[in-house]
FIKOLZA-1660 file (N, C-alpha, C; in steps of 0.1 Angstrom, whole numbers, plus 5000, padded with zeros to 4 digits):
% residues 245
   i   px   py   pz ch aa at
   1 9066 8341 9333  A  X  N
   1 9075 8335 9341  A  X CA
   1 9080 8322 9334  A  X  C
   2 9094 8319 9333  A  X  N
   2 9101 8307 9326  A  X CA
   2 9100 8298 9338  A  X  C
   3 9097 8284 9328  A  X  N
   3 9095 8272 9336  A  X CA
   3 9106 8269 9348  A  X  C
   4 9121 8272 9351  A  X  N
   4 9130 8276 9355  A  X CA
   4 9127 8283 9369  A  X  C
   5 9120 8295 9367  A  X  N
   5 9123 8299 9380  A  X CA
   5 9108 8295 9385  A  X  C
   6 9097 8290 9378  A  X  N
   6 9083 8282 9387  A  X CA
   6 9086 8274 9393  A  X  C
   7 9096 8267 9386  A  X  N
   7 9100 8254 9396  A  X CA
   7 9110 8258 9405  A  X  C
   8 9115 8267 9407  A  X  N
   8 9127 8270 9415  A  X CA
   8 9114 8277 9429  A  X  C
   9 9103 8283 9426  A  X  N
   9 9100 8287 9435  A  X CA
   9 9085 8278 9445  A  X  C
  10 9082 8269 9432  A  X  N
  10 9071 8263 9435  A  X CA
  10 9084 8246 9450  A  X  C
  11 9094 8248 9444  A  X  N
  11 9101 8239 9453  A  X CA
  11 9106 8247 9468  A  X  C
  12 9103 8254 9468  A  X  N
  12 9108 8264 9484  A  X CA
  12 9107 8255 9494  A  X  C
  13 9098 8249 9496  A  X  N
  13 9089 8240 9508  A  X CA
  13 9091 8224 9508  A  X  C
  14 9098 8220 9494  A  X  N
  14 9099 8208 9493  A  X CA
  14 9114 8203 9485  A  X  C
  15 9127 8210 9488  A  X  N
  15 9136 8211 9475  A  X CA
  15 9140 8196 9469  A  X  C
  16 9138 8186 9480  A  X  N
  16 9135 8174 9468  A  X CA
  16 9125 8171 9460  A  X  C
  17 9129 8174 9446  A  X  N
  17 9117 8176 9434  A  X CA
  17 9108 8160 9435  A  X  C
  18 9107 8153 9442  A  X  N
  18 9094 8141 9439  A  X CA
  18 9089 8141 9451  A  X  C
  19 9077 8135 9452  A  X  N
  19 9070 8129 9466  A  X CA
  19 9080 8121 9474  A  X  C
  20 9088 8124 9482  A  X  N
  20 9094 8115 9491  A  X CA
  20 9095 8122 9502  A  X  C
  21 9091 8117 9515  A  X  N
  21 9099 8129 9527  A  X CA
  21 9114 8122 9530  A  X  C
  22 9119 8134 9537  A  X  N
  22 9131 8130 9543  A  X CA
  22 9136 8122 9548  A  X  C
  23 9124 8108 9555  A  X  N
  23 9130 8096 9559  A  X CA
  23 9131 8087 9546  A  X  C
  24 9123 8087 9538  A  X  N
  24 9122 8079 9526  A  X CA
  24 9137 8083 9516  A  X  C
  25 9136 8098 9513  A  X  N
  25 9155 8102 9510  A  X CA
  25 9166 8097 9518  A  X  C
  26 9164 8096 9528  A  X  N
  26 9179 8093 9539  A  X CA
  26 9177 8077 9540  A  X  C
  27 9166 8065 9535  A  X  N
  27 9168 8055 9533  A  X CA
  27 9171 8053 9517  A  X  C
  28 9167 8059 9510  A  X  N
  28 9168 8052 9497  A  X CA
  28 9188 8057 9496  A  X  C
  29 9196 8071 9501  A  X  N
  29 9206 8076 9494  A  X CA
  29 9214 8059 9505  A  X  C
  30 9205 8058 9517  A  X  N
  30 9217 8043 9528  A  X CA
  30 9221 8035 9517  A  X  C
  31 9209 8030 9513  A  X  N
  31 9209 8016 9499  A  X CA
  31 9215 8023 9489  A  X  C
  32 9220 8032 9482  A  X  N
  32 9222 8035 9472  A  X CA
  32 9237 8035 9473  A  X  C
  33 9245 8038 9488  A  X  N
  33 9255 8039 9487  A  X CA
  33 9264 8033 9503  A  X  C
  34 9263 8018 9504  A  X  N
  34 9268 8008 9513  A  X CA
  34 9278 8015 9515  A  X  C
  35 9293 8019 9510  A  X  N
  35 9303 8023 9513  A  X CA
  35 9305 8039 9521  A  X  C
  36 9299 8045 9514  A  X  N
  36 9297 8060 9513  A  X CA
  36 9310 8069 9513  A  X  C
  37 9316 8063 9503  A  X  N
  37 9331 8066 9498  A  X CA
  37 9327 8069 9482  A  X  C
  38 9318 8066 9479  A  X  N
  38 9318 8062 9462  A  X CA
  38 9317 8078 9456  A  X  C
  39 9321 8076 9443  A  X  N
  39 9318 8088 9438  A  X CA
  39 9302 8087 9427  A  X  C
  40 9291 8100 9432  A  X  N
  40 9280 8098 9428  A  X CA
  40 9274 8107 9415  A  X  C
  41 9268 8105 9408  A  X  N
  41 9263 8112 9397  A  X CA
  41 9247 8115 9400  A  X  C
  42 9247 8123 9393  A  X  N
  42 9228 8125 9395  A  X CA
  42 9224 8131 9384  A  X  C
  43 9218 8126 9374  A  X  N
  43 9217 8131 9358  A  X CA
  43 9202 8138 9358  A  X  C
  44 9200 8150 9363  A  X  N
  44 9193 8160 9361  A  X CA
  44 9192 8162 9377  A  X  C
  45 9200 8169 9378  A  X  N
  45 9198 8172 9395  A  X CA
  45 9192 8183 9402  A  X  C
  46 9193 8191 9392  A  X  N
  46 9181 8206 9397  A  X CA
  46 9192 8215 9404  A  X  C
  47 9182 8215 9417  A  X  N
  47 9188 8224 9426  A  X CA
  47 9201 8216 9439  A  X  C
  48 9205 8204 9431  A  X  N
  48 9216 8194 9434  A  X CA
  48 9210 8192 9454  A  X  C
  49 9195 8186 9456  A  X  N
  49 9194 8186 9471  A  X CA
  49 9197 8169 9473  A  X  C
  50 9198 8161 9463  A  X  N
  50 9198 8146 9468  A  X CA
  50 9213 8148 9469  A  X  C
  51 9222 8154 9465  A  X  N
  51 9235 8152 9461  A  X CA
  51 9246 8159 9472  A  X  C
  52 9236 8173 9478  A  X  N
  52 9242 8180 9489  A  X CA
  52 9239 8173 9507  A  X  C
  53 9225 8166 9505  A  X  N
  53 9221 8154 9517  A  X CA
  53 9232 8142 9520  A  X  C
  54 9234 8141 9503  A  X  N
  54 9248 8130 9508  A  X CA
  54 9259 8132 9511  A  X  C
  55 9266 8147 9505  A  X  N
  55 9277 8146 9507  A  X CA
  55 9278 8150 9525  A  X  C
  56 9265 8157 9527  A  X  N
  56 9266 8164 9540  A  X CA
  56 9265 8151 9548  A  X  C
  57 9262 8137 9549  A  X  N
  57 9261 8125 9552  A  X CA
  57 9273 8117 9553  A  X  C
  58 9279 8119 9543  A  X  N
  58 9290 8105 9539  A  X CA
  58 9304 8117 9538  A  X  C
  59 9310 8118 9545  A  X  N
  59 9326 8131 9541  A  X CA
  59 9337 8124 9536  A  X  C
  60 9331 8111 9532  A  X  N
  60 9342 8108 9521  A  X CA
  60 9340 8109 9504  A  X  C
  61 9325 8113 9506  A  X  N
  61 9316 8111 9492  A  X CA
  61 9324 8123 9479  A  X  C
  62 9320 8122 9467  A  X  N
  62 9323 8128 9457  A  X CA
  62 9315 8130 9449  A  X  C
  63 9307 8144 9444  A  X  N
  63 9299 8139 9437  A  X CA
  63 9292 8153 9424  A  X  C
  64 9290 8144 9414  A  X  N
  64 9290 8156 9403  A  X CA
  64 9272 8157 9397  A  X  C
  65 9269 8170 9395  A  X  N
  65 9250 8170 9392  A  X CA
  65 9250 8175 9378  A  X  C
  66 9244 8171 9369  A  X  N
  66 9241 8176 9354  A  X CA
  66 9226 8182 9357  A  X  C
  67 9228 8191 9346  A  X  N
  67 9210 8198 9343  A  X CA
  67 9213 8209 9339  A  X  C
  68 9203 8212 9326  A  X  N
  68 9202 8225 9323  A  X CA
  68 9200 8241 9331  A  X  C
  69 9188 8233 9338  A  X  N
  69 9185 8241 9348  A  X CA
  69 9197 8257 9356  A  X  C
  70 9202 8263 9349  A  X  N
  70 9216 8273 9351  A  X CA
  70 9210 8276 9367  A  X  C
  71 9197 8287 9370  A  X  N
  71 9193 8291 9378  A  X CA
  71 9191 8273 9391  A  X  C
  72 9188 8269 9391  A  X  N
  72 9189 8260 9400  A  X CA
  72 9203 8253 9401  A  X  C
  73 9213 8255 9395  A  X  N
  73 9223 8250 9391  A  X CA
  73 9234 8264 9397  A  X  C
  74 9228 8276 9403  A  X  N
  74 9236 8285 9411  A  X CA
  74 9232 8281 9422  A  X  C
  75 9216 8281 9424  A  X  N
  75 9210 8277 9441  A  X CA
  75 9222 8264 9445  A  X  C
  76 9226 8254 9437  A  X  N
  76 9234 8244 9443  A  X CA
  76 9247 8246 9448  A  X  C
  77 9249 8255 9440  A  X  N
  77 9266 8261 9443  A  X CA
  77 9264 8269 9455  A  X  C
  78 9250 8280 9456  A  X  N
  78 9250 8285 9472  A  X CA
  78 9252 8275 9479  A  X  C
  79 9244 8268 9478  A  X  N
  79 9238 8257 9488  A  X CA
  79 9249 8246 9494  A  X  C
  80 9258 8241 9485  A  X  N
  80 9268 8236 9487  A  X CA
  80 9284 8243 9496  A  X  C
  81 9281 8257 9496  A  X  N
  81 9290 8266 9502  A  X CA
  81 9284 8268 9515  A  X  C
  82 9274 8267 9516  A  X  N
  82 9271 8272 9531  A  X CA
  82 9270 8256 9538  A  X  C
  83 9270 8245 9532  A  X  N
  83 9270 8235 9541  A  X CA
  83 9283 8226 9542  A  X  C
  84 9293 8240 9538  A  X  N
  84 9306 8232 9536  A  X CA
  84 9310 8221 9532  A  X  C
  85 9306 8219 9515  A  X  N
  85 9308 8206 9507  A  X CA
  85 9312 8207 9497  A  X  C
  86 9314 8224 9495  A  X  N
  86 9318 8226 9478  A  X CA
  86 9328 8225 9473  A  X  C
  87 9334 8219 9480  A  X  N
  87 9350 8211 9476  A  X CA
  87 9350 8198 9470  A  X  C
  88 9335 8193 9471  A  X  N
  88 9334 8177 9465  A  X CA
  88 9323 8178 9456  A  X  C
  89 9318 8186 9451  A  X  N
  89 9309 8188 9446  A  X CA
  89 9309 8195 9433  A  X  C
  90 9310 8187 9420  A  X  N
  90 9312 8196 9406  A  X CA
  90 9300 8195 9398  A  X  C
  91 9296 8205 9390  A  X  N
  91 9279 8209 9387  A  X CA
  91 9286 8209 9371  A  X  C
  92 9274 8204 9361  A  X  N
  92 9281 8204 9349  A  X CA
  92 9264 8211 9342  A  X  C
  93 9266 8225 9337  A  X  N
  93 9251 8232 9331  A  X CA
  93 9255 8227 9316  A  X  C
  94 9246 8213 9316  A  X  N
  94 9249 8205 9301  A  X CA
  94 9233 8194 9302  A  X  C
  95 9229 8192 9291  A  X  N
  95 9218 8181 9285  A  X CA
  95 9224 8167 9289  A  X  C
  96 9217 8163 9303  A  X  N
  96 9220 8151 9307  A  X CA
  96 9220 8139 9294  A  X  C
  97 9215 8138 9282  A  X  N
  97 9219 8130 9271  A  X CA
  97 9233 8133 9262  A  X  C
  98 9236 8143 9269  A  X  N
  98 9249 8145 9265  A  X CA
  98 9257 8145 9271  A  X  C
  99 9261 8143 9284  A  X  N
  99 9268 8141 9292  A  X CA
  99 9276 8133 9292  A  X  C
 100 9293 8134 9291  A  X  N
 100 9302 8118 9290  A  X CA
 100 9311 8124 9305  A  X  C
 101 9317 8113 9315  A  X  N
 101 9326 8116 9322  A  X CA
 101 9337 8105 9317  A  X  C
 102 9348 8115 9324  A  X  N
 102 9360 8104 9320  A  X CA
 102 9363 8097 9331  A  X  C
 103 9354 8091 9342  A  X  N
 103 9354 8079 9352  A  X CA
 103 9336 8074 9354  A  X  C
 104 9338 8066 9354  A  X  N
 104 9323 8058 9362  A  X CA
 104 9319 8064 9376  A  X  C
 105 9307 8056 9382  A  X  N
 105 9305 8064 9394  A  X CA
 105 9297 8051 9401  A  X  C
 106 9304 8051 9412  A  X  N
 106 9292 8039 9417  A  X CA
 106 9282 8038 9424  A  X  C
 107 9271 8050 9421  A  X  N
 107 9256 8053 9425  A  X CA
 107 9257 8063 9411  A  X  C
 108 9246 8065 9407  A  X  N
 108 9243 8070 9394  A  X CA
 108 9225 8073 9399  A  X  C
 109 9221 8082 9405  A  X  N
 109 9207 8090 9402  A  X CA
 109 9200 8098 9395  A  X  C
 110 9190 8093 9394  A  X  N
 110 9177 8101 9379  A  X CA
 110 9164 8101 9389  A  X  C
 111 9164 8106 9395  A  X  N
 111 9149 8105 9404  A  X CA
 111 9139 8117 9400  A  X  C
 112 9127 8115 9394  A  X  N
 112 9115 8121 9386  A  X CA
 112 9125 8131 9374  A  X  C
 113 9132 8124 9369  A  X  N
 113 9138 8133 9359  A  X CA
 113 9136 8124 9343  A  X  C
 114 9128 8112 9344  A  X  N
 114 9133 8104 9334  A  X CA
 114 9125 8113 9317  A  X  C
 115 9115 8119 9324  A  X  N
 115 9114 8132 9308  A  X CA
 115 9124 8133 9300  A  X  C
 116 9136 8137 9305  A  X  N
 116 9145 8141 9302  A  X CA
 116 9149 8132 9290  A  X  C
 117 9149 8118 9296  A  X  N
 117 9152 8108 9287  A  X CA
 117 9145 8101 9277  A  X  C
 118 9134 8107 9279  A  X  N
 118 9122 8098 9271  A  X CA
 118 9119 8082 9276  A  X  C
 119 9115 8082 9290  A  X  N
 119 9112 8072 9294  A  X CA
 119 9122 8068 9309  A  X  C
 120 9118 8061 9319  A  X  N
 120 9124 8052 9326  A  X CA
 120 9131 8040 9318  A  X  C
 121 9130 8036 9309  A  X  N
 121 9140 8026 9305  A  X CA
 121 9154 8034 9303  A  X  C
 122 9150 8046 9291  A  X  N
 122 9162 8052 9285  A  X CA
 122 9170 8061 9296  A  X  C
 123 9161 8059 9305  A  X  N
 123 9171 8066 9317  A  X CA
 123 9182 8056 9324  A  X  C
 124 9173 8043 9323  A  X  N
 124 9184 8033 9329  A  X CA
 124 9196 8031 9322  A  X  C
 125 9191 8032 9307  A  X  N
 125 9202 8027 9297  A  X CA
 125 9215 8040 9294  A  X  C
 126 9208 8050 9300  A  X  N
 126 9217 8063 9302  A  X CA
 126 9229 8063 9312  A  X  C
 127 9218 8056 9325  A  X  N
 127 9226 8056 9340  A  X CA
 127 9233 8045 9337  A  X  C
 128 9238 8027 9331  A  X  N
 128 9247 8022 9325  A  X CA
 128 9256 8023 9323  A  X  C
 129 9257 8037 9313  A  X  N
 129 9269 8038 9307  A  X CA
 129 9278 8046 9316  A  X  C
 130 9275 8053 9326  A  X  N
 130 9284 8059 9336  A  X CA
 130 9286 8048 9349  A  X  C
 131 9279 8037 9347  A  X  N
 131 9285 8028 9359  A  X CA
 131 9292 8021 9363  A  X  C
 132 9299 8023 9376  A  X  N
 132 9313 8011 9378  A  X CA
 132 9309 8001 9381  A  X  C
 133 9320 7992 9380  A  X  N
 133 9312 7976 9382  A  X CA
 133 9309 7974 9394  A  X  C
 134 9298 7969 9398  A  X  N
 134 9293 7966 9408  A  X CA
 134 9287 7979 9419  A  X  C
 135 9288 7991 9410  A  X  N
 135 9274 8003 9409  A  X CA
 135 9260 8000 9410  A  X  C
 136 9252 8009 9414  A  X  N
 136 9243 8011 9418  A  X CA
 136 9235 8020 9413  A  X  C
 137 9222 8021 9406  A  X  N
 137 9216 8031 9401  A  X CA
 137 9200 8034 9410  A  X  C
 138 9200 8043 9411  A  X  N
 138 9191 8052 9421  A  X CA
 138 9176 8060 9412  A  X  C
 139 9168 8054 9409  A  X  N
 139 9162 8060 9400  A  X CA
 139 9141 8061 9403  A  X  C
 140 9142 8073 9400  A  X  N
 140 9121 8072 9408  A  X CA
 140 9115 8080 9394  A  X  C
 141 9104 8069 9393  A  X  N
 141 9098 8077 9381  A  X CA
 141 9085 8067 9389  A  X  C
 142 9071 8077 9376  A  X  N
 142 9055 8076 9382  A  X CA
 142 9049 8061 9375  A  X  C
 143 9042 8060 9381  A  X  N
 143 9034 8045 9380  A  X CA
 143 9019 8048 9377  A  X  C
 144 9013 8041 9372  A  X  N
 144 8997 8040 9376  A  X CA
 144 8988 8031 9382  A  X  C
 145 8986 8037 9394  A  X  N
 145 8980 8029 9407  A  X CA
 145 8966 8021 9403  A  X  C
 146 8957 8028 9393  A  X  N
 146 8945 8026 9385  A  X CA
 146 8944 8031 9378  A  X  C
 147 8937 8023 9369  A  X  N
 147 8937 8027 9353  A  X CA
 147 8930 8044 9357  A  X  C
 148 8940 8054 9343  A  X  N
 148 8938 8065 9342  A  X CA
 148 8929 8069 9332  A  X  C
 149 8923 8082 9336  A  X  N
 149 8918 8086 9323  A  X CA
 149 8924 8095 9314  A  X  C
 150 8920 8091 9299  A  X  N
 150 8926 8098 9291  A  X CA
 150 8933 8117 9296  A  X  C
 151 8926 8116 9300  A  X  N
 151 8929 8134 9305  A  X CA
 151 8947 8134 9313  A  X  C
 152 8946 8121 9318  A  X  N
 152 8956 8121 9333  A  X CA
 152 8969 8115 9321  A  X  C
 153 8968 8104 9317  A  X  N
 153 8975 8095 9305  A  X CA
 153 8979 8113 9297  A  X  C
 154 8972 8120 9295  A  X  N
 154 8975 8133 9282  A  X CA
 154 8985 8145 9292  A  X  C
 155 8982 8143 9307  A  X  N
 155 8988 8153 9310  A  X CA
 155 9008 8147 9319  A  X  C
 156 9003 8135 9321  A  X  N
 156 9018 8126 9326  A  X CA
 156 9026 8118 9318  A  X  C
 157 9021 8113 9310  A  X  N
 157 9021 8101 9301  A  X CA
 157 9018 8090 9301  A  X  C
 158 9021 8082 9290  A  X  N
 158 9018 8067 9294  A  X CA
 158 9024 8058 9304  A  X  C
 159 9023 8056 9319  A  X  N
 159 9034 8049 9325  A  X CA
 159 9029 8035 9325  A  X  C
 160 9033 8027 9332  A  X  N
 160 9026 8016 9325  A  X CA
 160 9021 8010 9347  A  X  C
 161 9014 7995 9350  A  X  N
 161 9013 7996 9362  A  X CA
 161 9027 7995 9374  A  X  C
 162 9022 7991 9386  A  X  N
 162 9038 7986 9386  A  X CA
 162 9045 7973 9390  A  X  C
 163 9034 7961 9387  A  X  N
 163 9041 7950 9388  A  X CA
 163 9046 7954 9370  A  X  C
 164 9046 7957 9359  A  X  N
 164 9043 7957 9346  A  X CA
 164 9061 7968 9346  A  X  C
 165 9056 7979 9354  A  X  N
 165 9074 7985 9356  A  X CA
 165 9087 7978 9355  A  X  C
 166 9080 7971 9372  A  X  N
 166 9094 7960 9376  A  X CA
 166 9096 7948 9365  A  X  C
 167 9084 7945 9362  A  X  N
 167 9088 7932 9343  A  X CA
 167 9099 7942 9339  A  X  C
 168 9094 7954 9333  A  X  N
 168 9101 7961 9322  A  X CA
 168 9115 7961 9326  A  X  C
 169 9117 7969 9342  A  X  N
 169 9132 7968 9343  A  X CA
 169 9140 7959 9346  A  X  C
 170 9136 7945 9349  A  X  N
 170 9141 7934 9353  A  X CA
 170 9142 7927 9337  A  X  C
 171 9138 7930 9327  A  X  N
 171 9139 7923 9312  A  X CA
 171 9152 7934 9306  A  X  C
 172 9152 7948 9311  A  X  N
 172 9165 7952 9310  A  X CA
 172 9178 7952 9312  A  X  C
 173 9177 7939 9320  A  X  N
 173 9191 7942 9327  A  X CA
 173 9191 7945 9338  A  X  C
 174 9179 7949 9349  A  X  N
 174 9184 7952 9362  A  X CA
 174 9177 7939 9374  A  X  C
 175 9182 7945 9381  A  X  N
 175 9177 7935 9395  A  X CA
 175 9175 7951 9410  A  X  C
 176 9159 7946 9413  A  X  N
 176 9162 7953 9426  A  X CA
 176 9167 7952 9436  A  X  C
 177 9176 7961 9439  A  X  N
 177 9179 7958 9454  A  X CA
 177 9174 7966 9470  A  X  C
 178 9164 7973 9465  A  X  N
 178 9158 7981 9478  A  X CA
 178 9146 7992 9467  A  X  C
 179 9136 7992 9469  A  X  N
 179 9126 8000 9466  A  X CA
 179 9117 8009 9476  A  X  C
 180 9111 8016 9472  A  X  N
 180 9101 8026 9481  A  X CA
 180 9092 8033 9473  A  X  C
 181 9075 8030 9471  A  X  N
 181 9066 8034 9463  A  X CA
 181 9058 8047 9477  A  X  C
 182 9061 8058 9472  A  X  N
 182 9052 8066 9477  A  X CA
 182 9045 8066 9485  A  X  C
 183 9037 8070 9499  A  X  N
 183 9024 8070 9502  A  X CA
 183 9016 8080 9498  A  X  C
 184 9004 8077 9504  A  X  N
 184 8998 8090 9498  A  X CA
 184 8999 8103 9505  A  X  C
 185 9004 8103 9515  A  X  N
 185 9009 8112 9525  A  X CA
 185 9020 8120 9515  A  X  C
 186 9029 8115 9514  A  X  N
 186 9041 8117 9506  A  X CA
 186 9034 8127 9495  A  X  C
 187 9027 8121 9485  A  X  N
 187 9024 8124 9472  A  X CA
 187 9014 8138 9471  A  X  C
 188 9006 8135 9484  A  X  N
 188 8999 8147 9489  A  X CA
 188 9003 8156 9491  A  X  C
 189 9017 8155 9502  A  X  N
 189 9027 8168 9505  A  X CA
 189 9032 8172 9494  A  X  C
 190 9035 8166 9487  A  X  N
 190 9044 8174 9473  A  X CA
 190 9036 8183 9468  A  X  C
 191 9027 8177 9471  A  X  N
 191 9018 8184 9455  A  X CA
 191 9014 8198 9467  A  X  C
 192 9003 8196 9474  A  X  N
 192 9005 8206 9483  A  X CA
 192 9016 8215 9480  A  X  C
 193 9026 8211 9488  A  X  N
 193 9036 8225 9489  A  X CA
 193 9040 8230 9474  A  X  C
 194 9043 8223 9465  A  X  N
 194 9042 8227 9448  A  X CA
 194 9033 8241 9451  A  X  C
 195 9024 8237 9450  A  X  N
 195 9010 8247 9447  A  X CA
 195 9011 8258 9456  A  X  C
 196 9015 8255 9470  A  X  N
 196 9014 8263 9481  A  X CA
 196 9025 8271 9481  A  X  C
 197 9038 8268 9478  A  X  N
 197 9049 8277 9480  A  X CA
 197 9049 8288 9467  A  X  C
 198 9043 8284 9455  A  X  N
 198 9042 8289 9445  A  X CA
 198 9030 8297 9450  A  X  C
 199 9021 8296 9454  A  X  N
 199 9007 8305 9457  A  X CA
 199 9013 8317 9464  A  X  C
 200 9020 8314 9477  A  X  N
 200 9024 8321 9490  A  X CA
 200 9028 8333 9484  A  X  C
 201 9044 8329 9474  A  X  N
 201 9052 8337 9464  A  X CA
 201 9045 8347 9462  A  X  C
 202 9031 8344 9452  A  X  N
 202 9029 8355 9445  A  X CA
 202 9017 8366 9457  A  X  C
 203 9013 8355 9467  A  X  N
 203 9004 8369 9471  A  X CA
 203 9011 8374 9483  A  X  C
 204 9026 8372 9484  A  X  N
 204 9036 8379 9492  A  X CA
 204 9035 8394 9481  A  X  C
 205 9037 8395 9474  A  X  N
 205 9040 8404 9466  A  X CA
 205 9028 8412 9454  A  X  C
 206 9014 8419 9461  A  X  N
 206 9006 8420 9457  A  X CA
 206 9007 8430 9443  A  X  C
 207 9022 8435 9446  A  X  N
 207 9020 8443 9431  A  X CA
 207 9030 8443 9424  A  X  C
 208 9034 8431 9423  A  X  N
 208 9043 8423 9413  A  X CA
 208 9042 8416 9405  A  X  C
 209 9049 8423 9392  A  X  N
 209 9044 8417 9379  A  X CA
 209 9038 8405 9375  A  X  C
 210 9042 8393 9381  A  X  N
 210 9042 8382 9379  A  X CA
 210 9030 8373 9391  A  X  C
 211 9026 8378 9397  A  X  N
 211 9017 8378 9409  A  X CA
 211 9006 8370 9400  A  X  C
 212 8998 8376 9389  A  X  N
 212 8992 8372 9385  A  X CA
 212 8994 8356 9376  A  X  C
 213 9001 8354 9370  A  X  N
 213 9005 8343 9367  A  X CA
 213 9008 8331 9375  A  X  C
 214 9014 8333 9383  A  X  N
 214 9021 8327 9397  A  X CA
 214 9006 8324 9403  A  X  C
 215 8997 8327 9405  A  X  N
 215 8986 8323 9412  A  X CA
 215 8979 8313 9398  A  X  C
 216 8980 8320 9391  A  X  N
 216 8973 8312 9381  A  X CA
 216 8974 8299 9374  A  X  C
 217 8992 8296 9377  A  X  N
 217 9000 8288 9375  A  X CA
 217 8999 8274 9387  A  X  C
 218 8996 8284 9399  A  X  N
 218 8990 8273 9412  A  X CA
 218 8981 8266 9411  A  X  C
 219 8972 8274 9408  A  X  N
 219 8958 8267 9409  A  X CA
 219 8955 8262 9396  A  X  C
 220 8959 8260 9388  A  X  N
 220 8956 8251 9375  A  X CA
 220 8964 8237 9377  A  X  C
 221 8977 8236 9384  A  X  N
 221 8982 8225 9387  A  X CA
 221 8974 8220 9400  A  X  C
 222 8971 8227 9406  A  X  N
 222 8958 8219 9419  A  X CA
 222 8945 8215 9414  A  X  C
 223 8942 8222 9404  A  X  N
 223 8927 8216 9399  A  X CA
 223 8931 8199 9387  A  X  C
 224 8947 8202 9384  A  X  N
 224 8945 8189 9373  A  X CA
 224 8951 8178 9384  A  X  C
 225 8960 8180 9397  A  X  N
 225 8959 8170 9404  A  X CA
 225 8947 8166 9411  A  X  C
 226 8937 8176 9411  A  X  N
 226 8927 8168 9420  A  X CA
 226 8916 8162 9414  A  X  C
 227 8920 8167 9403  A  X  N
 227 8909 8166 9393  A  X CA
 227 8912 8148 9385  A  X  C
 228 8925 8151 9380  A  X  N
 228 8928 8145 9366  A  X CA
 228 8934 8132 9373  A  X  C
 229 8945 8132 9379  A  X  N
 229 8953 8125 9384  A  X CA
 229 8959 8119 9399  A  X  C
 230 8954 8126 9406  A  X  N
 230 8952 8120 9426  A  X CA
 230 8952 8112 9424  A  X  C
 231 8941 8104 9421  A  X  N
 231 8936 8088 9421  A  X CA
 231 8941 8080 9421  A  X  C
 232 8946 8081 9403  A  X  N
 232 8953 8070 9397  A  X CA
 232 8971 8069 9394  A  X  C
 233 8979 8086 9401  A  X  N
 233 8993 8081 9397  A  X CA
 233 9000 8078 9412  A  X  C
 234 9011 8072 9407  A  X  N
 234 9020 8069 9420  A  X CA
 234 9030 8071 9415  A  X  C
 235 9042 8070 9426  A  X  N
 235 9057 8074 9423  A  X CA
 235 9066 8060 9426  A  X  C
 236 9076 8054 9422  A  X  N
 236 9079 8047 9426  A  X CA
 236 9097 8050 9429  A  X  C
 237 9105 8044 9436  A  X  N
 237 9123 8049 9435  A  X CA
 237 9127 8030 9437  A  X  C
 238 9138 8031 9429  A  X  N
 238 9140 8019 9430  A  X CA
 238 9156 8018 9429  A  X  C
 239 9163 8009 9443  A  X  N
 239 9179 8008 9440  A  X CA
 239 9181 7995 9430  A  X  C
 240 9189 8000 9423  A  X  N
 240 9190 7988 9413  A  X CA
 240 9210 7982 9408  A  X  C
 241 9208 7973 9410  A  X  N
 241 9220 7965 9403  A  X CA
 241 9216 7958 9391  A  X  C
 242 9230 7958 9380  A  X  N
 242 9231 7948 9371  A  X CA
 242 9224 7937 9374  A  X  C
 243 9217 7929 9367  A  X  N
 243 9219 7916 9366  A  X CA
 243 9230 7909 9362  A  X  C
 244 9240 7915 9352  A  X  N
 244 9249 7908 9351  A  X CA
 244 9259 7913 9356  A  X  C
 245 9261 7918 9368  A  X  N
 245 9273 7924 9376  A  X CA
 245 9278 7937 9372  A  X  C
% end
């Protein structure tokens, strides 16, 4: 099974790809977008769900999703036709570091996608270059709640804590203007349904090729969360403005 459709099925139960529930999304997209006229970007958007919540929210909104992802990148185009919004909504199957538009956007989101960029900084300095003035960037990447062990550090990366985050992104150029770090409720559910909707999948289908992997694929990501990493990682989302306007 390609990484593509694991994630496409391991997200069934949860289609916003990070730890956040629904009240935490429908406050972070409020702050993200005071007017809710703006036109929005979302630089790795998957199965485009933070992008179809707003437009279904705001009916003056506009808004375009990058990511390779092709197969999650049809799910959005269903997805956006049956909630009658596919009129505002343009999908671009291209490498969010390559991505140029010929307008700005005044919400720009990267939420748990900053891989992509090699880091939460390089994602900010990505989200920048598509921003209008006095834009808004929307962005959630992992933290470490207590020191990790090598095992956890080998399997997420190096994140750093998160008074040590907010230093980093405030020495970049930004200023917060509305945050939300995970609970453990939140972080618990993700991972849960990850594991669970991917489990369900394969023993719906006892004699399907892929049945075996698909289980095997579950329970290796539930033993390195409970094992490696529960403890010590967190998620953080953070609305952010320029410091210099």
């Amino acid at each position: 099974m390609d990484r593509q459709r694991i994630s496409r099925i391991a997200h069934t139960g949860h289609p916003i790809a990070a730890p956040l529930d629904d009240e935490s999304v429908r406050q972070l997209l409020g702050h993200g977008l005071p007017r809710g006229d703006e036109r929005v970007l979302d630089l790795g958007c998957g199965g485009g769900e933070w992008l179809l919540r707003a437009l279904a929210r705001w009916p003056e909104l506009r808004a375009e999703g990058v990511d390779v992802a092709t197969e999650a990148l049809a799910h959005a185009r269903a997805a956006a036709v049956g909630r009658g919004v596919a009129d505002r909504l343009v999908l671009h199957a291209e490498d969010v570091t390559d991505f140029r538009s010929p307008h700005p956007f005044g919400l720009v989101l990267s939420v748990g996608a900053a891989h992509a960029f090699g880091g939460l900084l390089p994602t900010l300095a990505a989200a920048r270059r598509h921003l209008a003035p006095g834009g808004r960037v929307l962005a959630g990447d992992g933290f470490w709640e207590r020191t990790p062990s090598p095992e956890a550090v080998g399997m997420l990366g190096d994140f750093a804590d998160l008074p040590t985050t907010l230093e980093r992104v405030a020495a970049a150029g930004w200023t917060p203007v509305h945050g939300h770090v995970s609970t453990r409720r939140e972080l618990d559910d993700y991972e849960w349904s990850w594991t669970g909707s991917l489990a369900s999948w394969a023993l719906d289908q006892p004699d399907g090729p892929d049945r075996a992997e698909a289980l095997a694929t579950a329970d290796a990501h539930r033993t390195e969360w409970l094992r490696a990493y529960r403890d010590s990682w967190g998620f953080v989302s953070l609305v952010l403005r320029r410091t210099d306007g």
